[in-house]
C-alpha positions, 0 to 999 in steps of 0.5 A: 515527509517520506513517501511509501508505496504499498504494493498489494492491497490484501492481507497484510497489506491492508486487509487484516485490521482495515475495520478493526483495532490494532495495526496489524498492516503495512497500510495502517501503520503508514497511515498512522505514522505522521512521517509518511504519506501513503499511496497504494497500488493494486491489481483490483482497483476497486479494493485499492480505491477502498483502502485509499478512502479509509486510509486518506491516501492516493491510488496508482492505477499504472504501476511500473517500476519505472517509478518506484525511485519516487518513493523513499519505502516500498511495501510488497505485499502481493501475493508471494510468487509476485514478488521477484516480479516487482523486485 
């Protein structure tokens, strides 16, 4: 089982297909791949707590990049000029 971060719970992230067909997200496609399991992370909780109820997955409520070598994959899907941030 490989664990996958998603940091940002947005658009791509989660947004796009959370209550329609398809995949079109980062956070679907984990979910629906049976390798993975998913928790995710975002700076609203309360939308993070929304995906991880539709998505069956854990919230991190602290991030710190201390932690990202907990994961095997980590999704950035946080707003663009955040990205060399979380890099």
């Amino acid at each position: 089982m490989y664990r996958a971060l998603l940091i940002g719970c947005g658009g791509i992230g989660a947004l796009y297909d959370l209550d329609g067909p398809g995949i079109r997200t980062h956070a679907k496609a984990y979910s629906h791949h049976g390798d993975f399991s998913l928790s995710v992370y975002d700076k609203d909780l309360d939308l993070a707590y929304r995906v991880a109820h539709t998505y069956k997955c854990q919230v991190v409520s602290d991030f710190s990049t201390n932690h990202l070598s907990d994961y095997h994959c980590v999704s950035i899907c946080s707003p663009t000029d955040t990205h060399v941030e979380y890099l």
